[in-house]
Residue, then its C-alpha position, 0 to 999 in steps of 0.5 A: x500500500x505504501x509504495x502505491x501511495x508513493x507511485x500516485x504523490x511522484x506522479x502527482x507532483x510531476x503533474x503539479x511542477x509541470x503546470x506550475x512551470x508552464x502557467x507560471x508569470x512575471x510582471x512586466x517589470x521583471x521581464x525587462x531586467x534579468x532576473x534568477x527565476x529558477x522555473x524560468x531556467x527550466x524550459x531553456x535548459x535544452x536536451x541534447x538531439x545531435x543524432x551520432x551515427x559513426x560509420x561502421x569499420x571494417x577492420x580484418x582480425x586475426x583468428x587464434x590458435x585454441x589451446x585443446x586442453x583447458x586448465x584445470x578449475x579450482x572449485x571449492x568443496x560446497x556443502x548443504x550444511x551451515x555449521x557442523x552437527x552437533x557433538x554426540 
């Protein structure tokens, strides 16, 4: 119930913020001087859509030679048991 309740408020104050900032106004006197208005910044912070494609290379590898025997694996013993049974 909680983490609902904490989707529904994110998406609500997503909702408010957006409408604050597109309904938000300046006097006509605060338009002519530059002014810190931080919802003002928003829309002019621009999001990057330079589209980059590089151009596929072609380049020739040279294949190895497989070894036909692998090394040998260090593997540790594993167990079902936590700790050891109980001393009779």
């Amino acid at each position: 119930m909680i983490v609902r309740t904490t989707a529904v408020l994110c998406v609500v104050l997503v909702f408010a913020i957006g409408t604050v900032q597109a309904v938000h106004w300046h006097r006509d006197s605060a338009k002519a001087t530059p002014h810190s208005c931080s919802i003002c910044s928003v829309p002019n912070a621009k999001l990057n859509t330079q589209n980059v494609s590089p151009e596929p290379v072609m380049v020739a590898v040279p294949v190895t030679r497989l070894e036909t025997t692998a090394p040998r694996i260090f593997r540790l013993a594993t167990t079902n048991f936590v700790r050891p049974p109980p001393a009779a």
